[in-house]
Backbone bond lengths (Angstrom), bond angles and torsions (degrees), N, CA, C in turn:
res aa  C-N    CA-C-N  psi(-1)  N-CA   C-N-CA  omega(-1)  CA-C   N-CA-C  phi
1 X - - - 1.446 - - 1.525 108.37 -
2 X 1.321 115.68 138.54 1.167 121.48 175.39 1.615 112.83 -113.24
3 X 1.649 137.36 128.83 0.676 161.20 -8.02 1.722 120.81 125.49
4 X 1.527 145.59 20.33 1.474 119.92 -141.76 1.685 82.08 -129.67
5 X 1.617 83.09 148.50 1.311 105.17 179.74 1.415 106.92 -113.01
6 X 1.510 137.27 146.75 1.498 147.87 -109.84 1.499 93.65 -174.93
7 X 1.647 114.98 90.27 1.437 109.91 163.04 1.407 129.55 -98.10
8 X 1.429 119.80 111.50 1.178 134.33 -149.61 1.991 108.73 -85.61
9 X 1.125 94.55 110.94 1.901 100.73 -173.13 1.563 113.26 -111.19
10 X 1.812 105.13 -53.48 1.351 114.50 -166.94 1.693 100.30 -93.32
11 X 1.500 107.88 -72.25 1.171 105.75 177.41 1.364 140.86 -72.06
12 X 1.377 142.39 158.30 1.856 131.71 156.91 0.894 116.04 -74.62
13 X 1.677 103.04 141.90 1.563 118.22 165.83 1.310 112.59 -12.62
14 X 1.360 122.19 -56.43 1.491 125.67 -154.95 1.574 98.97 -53.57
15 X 1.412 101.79 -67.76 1.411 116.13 -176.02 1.565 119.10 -35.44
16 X 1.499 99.73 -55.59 1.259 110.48 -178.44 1.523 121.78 -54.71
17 X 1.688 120.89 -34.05 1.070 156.82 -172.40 1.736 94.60 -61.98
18 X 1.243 105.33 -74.28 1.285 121.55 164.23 1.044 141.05 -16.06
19 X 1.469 96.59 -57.74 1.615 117.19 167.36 1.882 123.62 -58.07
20 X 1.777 96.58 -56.32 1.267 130.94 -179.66 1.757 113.07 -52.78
21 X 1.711 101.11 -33.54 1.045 113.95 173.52 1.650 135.87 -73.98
22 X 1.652 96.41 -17.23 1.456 99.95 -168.03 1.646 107.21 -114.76
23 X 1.258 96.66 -0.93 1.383 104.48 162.01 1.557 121.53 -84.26
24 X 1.483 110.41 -51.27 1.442 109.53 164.04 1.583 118.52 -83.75
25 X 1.602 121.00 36.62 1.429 109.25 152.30 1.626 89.60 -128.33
26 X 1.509 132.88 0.68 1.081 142.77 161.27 1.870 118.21 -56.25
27 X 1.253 86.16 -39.60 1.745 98.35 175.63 1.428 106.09 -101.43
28 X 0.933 145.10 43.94 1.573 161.46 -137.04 1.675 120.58 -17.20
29 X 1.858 87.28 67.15 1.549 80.95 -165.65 1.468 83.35 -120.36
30 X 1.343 116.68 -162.20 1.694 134.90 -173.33 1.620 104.54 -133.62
31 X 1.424 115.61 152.67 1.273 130.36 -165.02 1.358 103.87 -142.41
32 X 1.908 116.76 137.35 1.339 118.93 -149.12 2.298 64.82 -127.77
33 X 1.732 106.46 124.56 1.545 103.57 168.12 1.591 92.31 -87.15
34 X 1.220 130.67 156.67 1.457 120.85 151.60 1.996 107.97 -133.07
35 X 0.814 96.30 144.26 1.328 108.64 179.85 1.558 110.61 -157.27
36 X 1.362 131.52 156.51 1.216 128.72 174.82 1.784 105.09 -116.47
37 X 1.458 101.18 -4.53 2.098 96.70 168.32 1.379 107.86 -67.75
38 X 1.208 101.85 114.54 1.449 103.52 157.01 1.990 125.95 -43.25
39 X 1.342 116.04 -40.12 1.389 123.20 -175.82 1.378 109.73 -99.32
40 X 1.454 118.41 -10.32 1.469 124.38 171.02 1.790 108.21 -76.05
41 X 1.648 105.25 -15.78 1.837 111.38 -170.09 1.878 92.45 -86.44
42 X 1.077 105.56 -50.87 1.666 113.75 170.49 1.694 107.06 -50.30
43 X 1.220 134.09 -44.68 1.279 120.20 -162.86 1.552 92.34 -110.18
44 X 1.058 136.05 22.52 1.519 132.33 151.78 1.313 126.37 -106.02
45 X 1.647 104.29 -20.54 1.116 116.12 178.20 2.000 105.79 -87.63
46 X 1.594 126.35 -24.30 0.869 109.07 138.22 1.623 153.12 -38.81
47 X 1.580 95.18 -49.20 1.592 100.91 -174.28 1.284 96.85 -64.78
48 X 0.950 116.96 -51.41 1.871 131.68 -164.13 1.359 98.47 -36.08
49 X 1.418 118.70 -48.20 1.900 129.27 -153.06 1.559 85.23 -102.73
50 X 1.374 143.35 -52.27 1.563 130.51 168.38 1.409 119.54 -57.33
51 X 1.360 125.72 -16.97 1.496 117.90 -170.51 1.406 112.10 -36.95
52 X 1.468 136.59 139.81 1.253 150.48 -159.15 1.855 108.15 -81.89
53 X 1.452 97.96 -34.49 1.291 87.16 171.27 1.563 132.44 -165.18
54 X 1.552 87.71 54.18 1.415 101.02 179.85 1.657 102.41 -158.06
55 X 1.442 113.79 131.45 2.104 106.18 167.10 1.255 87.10 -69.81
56 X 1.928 93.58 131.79 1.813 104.86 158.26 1.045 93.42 -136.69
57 X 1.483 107.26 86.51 1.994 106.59 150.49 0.850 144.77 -47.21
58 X 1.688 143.00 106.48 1.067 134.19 -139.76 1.542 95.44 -139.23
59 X 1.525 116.28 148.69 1.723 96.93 153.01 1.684 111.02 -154.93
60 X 1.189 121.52 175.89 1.763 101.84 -176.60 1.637 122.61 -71.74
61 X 1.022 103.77 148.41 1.695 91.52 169.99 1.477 131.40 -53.65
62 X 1.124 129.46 150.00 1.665 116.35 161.21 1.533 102.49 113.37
63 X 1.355 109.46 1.77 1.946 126.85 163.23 0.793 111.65 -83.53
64 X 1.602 130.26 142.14 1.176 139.84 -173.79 1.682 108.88 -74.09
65 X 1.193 119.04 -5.35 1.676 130.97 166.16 1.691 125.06 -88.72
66 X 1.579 106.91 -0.06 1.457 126.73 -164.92 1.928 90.64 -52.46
67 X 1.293 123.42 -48.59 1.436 97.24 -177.93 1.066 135.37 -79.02
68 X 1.354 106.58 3.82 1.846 120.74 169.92 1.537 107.93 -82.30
69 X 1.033 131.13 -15.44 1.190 137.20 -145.31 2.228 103.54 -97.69
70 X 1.696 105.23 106.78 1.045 93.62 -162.07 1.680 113.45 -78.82
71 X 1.684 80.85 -12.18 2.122 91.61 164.96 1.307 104.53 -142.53
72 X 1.832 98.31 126.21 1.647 110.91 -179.80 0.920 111.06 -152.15
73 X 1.767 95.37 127.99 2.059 126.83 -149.27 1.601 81.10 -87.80
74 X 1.249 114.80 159.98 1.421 128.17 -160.91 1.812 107.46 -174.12
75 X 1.315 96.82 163.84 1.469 86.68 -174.78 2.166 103.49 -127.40
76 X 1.499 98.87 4.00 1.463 103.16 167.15 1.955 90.55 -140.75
77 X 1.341 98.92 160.13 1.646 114.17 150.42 0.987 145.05 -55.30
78 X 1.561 128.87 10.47 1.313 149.30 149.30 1.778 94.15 -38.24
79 X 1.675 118.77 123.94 1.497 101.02 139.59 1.466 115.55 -147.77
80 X 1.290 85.75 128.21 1.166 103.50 -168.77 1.882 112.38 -89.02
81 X 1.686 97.31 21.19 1.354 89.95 160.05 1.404 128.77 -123.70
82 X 1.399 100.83 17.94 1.398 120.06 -171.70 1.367 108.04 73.31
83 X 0.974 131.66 63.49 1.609 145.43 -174.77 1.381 111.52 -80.55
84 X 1.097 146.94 162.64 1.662 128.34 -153.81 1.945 73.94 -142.89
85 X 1.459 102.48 -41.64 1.345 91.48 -171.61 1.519 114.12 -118.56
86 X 1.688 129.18 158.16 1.080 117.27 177.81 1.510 100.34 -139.05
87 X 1.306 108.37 140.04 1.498 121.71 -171.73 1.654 104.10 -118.07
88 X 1.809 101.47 122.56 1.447 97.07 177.92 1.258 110.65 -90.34
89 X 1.384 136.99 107.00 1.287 118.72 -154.23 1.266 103.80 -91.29
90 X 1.206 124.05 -24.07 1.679 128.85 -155.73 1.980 98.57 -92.08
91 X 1.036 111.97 11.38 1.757 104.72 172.73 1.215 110.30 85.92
92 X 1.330 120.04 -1.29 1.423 111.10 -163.20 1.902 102.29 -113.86
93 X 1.152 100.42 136.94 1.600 107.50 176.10 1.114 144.49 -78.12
94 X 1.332 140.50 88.56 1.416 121.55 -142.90 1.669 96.55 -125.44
95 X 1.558 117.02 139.52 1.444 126.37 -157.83 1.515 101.47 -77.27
96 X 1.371 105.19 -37.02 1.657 122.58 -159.92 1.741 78.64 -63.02
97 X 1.097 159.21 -32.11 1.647 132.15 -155.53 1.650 95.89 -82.72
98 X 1.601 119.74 10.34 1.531 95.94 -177.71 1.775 87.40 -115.63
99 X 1.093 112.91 -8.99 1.684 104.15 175.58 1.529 127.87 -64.52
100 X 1.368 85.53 138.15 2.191 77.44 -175.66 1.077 101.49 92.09
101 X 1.439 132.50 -23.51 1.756 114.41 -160.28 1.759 119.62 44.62
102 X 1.508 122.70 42.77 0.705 138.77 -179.54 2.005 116.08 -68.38
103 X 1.626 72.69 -22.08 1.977 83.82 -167.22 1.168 99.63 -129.21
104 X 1.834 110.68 148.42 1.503 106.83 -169.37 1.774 78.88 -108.86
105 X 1.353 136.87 30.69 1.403 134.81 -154.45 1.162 104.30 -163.61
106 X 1.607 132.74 94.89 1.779 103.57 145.07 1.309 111.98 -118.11
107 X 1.349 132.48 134.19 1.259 148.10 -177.05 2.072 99.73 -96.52
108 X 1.056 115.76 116.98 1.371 124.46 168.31 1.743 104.18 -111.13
109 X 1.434 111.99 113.38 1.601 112.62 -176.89 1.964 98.73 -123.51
110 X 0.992 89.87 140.12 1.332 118.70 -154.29 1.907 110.84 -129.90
111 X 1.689 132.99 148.45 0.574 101.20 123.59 1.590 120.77 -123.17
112 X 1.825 115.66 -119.52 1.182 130.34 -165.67 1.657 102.12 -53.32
113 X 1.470 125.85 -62.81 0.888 145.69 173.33 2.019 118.76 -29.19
114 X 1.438 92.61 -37.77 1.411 87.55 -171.80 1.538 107.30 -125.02
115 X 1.943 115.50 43.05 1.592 93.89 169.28 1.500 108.40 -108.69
116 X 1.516 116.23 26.88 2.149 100.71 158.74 1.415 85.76 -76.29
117 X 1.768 137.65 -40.90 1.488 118.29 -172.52 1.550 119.05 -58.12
118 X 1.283 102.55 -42.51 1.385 111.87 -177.46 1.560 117.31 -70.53
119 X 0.993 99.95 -19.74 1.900 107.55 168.84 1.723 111.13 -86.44
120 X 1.564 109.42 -24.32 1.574 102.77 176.98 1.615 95.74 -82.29
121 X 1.215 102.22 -21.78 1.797 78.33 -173.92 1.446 116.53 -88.64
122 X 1.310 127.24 -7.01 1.228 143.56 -168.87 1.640 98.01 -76.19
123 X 1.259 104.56 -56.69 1.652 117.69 171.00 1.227 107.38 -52.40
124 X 1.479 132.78 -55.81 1.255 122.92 173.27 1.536 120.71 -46.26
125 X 1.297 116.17 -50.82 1.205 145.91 -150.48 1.644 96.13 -75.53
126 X 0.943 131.30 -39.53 1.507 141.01 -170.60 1.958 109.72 -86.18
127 X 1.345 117.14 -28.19 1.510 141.27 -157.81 2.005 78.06 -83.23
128 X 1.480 129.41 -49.59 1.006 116.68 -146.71 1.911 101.71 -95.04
129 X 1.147 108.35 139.07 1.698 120.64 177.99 1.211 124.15 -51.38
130 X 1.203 136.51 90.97 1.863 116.04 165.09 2.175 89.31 133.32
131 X 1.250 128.26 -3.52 1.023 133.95 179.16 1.579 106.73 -107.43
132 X 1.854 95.93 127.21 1.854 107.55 176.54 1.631 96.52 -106.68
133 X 1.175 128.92 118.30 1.220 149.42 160.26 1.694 118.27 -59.31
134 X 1.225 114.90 134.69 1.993 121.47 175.17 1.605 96.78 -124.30
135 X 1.049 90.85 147.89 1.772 105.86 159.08 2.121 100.68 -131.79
136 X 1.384 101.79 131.30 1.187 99.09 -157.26 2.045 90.87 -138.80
137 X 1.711 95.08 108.46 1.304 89.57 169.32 1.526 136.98 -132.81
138 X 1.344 136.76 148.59 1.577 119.86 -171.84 1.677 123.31 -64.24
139 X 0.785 102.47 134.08 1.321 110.68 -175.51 1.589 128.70 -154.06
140 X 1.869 102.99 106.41 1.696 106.04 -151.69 1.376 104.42 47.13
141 X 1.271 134.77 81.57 1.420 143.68 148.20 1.333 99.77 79.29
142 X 1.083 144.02 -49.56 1.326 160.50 -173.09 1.565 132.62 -53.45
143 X 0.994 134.90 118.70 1.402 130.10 -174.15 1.553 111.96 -89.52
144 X 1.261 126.10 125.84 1.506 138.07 -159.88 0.932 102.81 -144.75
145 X 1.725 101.65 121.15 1.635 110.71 166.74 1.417 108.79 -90.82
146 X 1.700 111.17 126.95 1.163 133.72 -173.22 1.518 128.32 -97.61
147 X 1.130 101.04 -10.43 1.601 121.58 176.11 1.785 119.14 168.44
């Protein structure tokens, strides 16, 4: 399982989300967003349906269509759509997305505000067996993995 953490400077979550998203339904996988903001599920579920150049269907969890759903915003790591990947969009770290090996993907995006979290989880994140870790940052427009 891979593991990458995403420090957010230029762009928003949404965007970033966006991006992250159309690559892993690009490789024909599924993506679980989780966030617990209520107005962060509204403005992701925008970008998702505006993305510039890709359909990313998305819809909230807790529909009786949740396993059709090749992107589904959620507010825990439950996925119930077989999601290969899960994106924490809201900064916050949650251990349960490495349980089960449910995900061959977790993306933790972060910004300024939240890297002492993102450094405790990195430490966590490294302590456990069978997990490859990213640090992934913008740079001149560009996304660069930095370690």
């Amino acid at each position: 399982m891979k593991v990458d953490f995403w420090l957010l400077s230029r762009d928003p979550a949404e965007r970033v989300v966006a991006m992250i998203a159309e690559r892993v339904l690009g490789e024909g996988g599924r993506a679980l967003v989780v966030s617990e903001d209520v107005a962060q599920h509204v403005a992701l579920e925008q970008a998702l349906w505006d993305a510039p150049q890709a359909f990313l269907a998305n819809g909230p969890a807790g529909g009786e269509h949740d396993a059709r759903q090749p992107i589904l915003l959620s507010e825990s790591c439950a996925a119930p759509n077989g999601a290969s990947a899960c994106i924490l969009a809201d900064g916050t770290w949650r251990a349960e997305a490495l349980e089960g090996g449910a995900f061959e993907r977790v993306f933790l995006l972060f910004d300024d505000s939240g890297r002492d979290a993102a450094r405790t989880a990195w430490r966590e994140v490294s302590t456990r067996d069978g997990l490859e870790r990213s640090f992934y940052e913008q740079r001149e427009g560009r996304w660069v993995k930095v370690a």
